[in-house]
Structures are given as C-alpha cells and as structure tokens.
DRENTORKOL-3810 file (N, C-alpha, C; in nm, 4 decimals):
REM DRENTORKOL-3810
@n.u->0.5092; n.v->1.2616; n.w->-0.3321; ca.u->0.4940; ca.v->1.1691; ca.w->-0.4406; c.u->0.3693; c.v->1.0849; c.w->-0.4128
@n.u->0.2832; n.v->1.1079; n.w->-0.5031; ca.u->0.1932; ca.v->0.9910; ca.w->-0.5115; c.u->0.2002; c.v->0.8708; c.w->-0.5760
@n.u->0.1625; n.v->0.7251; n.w->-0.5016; ca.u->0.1520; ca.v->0.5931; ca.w->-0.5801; c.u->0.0389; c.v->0.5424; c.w->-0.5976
@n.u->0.0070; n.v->0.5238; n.w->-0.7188; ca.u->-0.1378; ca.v->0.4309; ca.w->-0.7396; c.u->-0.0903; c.v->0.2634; c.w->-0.7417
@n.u->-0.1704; n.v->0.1841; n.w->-0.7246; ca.u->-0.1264; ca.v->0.0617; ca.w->-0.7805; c.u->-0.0847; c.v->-0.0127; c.w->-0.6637
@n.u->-0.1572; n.v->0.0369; n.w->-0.5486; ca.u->-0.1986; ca.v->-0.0036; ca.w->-0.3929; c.u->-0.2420; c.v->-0.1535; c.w->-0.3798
@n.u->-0.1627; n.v->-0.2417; n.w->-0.3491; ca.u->-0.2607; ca.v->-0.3772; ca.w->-0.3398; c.u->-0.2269; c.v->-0.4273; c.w->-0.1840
@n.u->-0.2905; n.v->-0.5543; n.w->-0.1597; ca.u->-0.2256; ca.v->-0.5635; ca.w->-0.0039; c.u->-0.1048; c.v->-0.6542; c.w->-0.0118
@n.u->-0.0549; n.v->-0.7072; n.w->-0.1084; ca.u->0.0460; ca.v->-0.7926; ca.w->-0.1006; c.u->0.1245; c.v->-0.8009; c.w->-0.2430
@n.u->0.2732; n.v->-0.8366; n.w->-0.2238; ca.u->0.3411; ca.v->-0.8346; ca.w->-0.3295; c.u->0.2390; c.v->-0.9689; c.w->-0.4588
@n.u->0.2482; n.v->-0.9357; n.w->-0.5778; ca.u->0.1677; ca.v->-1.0108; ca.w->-0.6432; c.u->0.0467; c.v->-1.0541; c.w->-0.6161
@n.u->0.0066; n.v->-0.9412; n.w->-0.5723; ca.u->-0.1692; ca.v->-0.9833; ca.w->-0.5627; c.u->-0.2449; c.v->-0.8772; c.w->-0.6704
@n.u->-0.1905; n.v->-0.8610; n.w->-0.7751; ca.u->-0.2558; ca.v->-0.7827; ca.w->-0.9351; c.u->-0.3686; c.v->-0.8578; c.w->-0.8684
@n.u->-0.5134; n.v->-0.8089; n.w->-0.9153; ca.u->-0.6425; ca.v->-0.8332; ca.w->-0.9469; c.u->-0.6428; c.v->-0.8831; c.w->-1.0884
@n.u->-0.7525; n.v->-1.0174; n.w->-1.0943; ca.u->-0.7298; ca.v->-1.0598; ca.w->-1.2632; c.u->-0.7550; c.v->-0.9476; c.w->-1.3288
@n.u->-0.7234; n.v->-0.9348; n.w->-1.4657; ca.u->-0.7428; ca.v->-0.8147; ca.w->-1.5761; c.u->-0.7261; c.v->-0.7027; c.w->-1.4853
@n.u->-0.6077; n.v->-0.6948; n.w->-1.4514; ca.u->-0.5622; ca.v->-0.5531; ca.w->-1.3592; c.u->-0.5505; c.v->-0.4498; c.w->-1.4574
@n.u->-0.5757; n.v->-0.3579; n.w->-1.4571; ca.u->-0.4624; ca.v->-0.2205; ca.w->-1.5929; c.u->-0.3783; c.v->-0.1716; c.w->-1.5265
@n.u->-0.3254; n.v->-0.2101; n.w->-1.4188; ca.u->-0.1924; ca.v->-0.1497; ca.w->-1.3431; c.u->-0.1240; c.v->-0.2702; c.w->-1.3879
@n.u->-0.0007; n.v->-0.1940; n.w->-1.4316; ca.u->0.1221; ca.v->-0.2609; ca.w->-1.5106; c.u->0.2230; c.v->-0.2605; c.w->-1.3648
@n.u->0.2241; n.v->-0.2101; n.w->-1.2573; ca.u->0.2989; ca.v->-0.1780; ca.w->-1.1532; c.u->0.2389; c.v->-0.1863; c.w->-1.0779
@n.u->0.1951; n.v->-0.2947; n.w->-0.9607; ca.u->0.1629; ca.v->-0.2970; ca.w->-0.7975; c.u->0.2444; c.v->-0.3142; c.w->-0.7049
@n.u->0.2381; n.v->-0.2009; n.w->-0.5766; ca.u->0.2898; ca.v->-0.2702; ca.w->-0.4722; c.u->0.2469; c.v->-0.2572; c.w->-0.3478
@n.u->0.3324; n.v->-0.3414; n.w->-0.2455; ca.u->0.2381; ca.v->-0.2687; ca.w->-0.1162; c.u->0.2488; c.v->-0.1856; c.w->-0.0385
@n.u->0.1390; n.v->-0.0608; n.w->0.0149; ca.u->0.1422; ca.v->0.0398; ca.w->0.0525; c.u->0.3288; c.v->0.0568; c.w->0.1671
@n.u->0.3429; n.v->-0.0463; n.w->0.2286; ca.u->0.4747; ca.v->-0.0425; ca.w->0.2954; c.u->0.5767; c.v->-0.0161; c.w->0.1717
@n.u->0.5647; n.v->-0.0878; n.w->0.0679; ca.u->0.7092; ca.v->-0.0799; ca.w->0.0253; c.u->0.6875; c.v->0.0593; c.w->-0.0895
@n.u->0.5659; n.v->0.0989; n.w->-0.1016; ca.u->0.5523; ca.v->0.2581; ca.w->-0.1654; c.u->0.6000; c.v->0.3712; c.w->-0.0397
@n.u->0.5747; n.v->0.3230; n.w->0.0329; ca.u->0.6165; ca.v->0.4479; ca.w->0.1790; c.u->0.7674; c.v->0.4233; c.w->0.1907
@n.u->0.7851; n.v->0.3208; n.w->0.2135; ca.u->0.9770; ca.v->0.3212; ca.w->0.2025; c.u->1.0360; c.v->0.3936; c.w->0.0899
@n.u->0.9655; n.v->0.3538; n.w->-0.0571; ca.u->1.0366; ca.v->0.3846; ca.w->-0.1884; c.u->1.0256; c.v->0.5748; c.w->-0.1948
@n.u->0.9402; n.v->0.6032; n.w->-0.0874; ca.u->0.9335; ca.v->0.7521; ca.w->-0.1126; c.u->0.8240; c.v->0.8119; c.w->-0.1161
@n.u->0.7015; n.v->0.7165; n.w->-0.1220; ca.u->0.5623; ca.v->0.7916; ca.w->-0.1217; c.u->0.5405; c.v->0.9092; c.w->-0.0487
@n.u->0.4242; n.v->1.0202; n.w->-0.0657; ca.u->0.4003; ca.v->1.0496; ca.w->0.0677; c.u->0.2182; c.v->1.0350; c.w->0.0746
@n.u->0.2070; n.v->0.9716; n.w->-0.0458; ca.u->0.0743; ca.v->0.9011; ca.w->-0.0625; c.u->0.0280; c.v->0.7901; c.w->-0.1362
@n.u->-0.0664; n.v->0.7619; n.w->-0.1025; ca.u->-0.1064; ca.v->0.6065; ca.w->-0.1897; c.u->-0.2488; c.v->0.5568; c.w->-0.1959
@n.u->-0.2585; n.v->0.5527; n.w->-0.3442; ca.u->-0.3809; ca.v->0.5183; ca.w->-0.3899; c.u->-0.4273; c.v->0.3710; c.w->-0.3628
@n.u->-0.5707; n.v->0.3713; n.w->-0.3418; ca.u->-0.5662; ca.v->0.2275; ca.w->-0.3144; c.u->-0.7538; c.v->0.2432; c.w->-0.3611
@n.u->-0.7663; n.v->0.1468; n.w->-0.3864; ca.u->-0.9141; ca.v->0.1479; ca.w->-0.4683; c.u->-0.9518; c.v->0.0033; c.w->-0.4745
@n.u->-0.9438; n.v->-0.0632; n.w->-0.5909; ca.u->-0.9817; ca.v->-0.1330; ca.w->-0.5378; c.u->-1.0085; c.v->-0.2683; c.w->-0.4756
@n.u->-0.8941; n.v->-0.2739; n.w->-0.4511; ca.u->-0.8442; ca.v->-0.3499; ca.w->-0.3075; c.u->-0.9598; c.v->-0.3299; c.w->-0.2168
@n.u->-1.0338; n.v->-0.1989; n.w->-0.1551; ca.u->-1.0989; ca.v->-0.1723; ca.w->-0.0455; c.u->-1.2408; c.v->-0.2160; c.w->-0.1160
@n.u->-1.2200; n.v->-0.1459; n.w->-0.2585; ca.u->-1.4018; ca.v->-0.1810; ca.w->-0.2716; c.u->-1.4263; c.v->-0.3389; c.w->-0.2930
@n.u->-1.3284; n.v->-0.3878; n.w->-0.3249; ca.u->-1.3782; ca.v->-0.5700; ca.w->-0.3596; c.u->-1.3731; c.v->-0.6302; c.w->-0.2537
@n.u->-1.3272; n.v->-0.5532; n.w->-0.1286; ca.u->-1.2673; ca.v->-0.6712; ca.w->-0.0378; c.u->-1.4192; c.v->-0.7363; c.w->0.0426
@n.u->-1.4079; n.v->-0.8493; n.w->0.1159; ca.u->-1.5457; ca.v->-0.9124; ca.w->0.1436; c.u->-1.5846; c.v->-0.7917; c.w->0.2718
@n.u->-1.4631; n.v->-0.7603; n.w->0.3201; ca.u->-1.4541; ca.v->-0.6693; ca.w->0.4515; c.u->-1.4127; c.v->-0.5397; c.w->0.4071
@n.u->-1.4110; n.v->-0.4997; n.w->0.3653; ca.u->-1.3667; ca.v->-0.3015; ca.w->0.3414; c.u->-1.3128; c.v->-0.2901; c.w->0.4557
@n.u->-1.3475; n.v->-0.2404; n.w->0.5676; ca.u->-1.2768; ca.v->-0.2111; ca.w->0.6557; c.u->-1.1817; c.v->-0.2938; c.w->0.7200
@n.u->-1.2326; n.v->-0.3991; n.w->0.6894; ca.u->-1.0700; ca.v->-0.4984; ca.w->0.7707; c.u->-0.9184; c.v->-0.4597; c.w->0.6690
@n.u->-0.9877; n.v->-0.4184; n.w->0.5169; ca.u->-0.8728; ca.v->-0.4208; ca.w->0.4258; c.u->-0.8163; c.v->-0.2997; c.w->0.4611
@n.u->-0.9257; n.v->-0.1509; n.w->0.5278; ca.u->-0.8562; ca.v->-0.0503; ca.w->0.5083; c.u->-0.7485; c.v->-0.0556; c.w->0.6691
@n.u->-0.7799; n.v->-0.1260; n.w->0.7312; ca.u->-0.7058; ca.v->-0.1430; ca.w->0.8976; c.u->-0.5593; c.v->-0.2066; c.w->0.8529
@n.u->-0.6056; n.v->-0.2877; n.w->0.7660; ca.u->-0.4709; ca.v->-0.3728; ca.w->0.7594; c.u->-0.3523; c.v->-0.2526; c.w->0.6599
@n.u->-0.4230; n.v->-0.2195; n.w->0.5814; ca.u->-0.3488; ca.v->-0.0916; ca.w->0.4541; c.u->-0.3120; c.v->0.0163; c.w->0.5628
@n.u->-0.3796; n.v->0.0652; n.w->0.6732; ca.u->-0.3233; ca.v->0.1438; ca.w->0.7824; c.u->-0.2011; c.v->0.1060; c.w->0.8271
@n.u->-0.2093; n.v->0.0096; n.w->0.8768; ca.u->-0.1162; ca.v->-0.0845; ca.w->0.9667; c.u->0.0158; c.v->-0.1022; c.w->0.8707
@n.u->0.0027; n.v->-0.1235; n.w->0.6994; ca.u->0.1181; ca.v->-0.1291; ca.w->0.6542; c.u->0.1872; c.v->0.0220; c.w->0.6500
@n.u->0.0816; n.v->0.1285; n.w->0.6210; ca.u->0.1654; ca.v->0.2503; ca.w->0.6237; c.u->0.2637; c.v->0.3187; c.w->0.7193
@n.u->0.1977; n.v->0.2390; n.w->0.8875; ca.u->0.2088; ca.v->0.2881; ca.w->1.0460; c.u->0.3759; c.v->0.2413; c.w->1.0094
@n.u->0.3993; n.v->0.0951; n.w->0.9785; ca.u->0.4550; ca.v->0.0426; ca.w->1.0062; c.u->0.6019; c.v->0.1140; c.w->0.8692
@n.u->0.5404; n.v->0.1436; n.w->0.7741; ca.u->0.6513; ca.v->0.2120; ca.w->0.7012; c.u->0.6763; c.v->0.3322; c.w->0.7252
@n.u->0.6111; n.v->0.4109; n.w->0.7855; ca.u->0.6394; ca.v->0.5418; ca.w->0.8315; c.u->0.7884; c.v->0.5517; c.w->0.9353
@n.u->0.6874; n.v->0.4421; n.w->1.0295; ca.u->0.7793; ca.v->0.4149; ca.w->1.1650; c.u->0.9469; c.v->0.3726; c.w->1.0803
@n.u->0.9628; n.v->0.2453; n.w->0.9521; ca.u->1.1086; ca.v->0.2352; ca.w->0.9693; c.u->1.0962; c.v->0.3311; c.w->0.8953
@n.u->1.0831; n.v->0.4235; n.w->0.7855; ca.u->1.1586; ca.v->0.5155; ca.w->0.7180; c.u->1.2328; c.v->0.5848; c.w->0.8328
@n.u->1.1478; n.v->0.6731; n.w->0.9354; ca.u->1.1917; ca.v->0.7498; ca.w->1.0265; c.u->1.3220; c.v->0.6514; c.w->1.1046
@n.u->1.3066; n.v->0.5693; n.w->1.0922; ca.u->1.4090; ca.v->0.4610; ca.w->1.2077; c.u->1.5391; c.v->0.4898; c.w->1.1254
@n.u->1.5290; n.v->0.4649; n.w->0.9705; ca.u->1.6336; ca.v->0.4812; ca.w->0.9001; c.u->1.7125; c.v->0.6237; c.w->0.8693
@n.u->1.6101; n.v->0.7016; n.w->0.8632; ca.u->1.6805; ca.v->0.8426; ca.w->0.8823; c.u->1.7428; c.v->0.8753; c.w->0.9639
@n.u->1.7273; n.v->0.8185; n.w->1.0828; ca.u->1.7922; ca.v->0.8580; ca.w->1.2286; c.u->1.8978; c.v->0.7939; c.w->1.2868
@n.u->1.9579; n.v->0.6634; n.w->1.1384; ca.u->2.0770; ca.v->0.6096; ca.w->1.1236; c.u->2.2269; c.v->0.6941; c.w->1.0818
END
C-alpha cells in the first residue's frame, strides 16, 4: 500500500495544502503502508536532509513496533 500525504507531524498540512488527508510517515507504517510519499515536506524544508533523517527515523521506528506487535 502506498500513502501520499507524508508530513512530519500530526497537523502540520502546509498552507493551501490539496491533501485533504495528512499523516505521519509512523502512523502510515503502523496503519499498513509499505510506502510513503513525501514531497514536499523535503523540498521546503530549510534543511532537506535533516527532514529526510528525521522521516527515516519515523519509519525505523514504525517498522520496529509493527514487527514488535506481530510477535504479540
């Protein structure tokens, strides 16, 4: 399943967003993702790469509990 509508934090829409649905890459990987769009979040950010480390770090970290929960 793919998710677009990648932001780094719950309610952080971009003004005049056209995504009617954002969330963050963690809670798209829990809900079932097995991918996720993210745009532009990375291109506006002052840092690109600090945004794409941190968007890593939420996926690491949802990967890790999905698997934690399966193994319940």
């Amino acid at each position: 399943m793919v998710s677009p509508g990648i932001r780094p934090g719950h309610g952080d829409a971009i003004p005049q967003d056209d995504q009617k649905r954002v969330a963050t890459a963690y809670q798209a990987i829990l809900d079932g993702a097995d991918h996720v769009v993210v745009g532009r979040p990375i291109r506006n950010a002052p840092d690109p790469l600090v945004m794409v480390k941190f968007i890593q770090q939420q996926i690491a970290t949802a990967v890790a509990e999905r698997q934690r929960l399966r193994e319940i």
